[in-house]
C-alpha positions, 0 to 999 in steps of 0.5 A, a space after each residue: 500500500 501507499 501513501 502518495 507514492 511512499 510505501 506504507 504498512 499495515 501499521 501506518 495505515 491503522 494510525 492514519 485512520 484511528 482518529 478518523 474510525 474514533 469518531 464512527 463508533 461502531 463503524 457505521 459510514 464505513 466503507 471499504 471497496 477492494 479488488 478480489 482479495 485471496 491474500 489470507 493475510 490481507 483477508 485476515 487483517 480486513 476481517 479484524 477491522 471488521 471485527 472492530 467495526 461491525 457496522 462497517 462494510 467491506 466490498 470486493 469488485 473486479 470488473 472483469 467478473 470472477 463467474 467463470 471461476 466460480 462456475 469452474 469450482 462449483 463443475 470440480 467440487 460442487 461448490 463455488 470456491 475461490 481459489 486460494 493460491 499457497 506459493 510456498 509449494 512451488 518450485 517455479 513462478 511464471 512472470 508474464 510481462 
């Protein structure tokens, strides 16, 4: 994440916003709008913001859509899953430019 084109953490991000989620109480007016998110951690660090704030909302969007992804998981495990990748099993990582 950044802030004006300087790399910022987690940690910077939570104290820039503090002040202003102090005055939302329990969340309410809170909006966050992501693309699709498959990192755990990211899901993970969300889902605790989201626990702090409950009225809060969280959406995710990719306009290109994920149906073809869905409709592939639900044909292979009857079940839409999302896809969640563990690249620490990988031997190789292609880089497409």
């Amino acid at each position: 994440m950044t802030n004006q084109g300087s790399a910022k953490t987690w940690q910077d991000f939570l104290t820039a916003i503090n002040p202003i989620l102090s005055g939302l109480g329990q969340g309410g007016g809170l909006r966050i709008l992501t693309g699709p998110v498959t990192s755990p951690t990211l899901n993970d660090q969300l889902s605790s913001l989201l626990a702090k704030y409950p009225q809060a909302k969280w959406v995710q969007f990719g306009p290109i859509g994920r149906a073809n992804t869905l409709a592939g998981a639900a044909m292979a495990f009857g079940q839409p899953y999302e896809p969640v990748y563990d690249f620490t099993k990988a031997d190789i990582i292609p880089f497409a430019r």
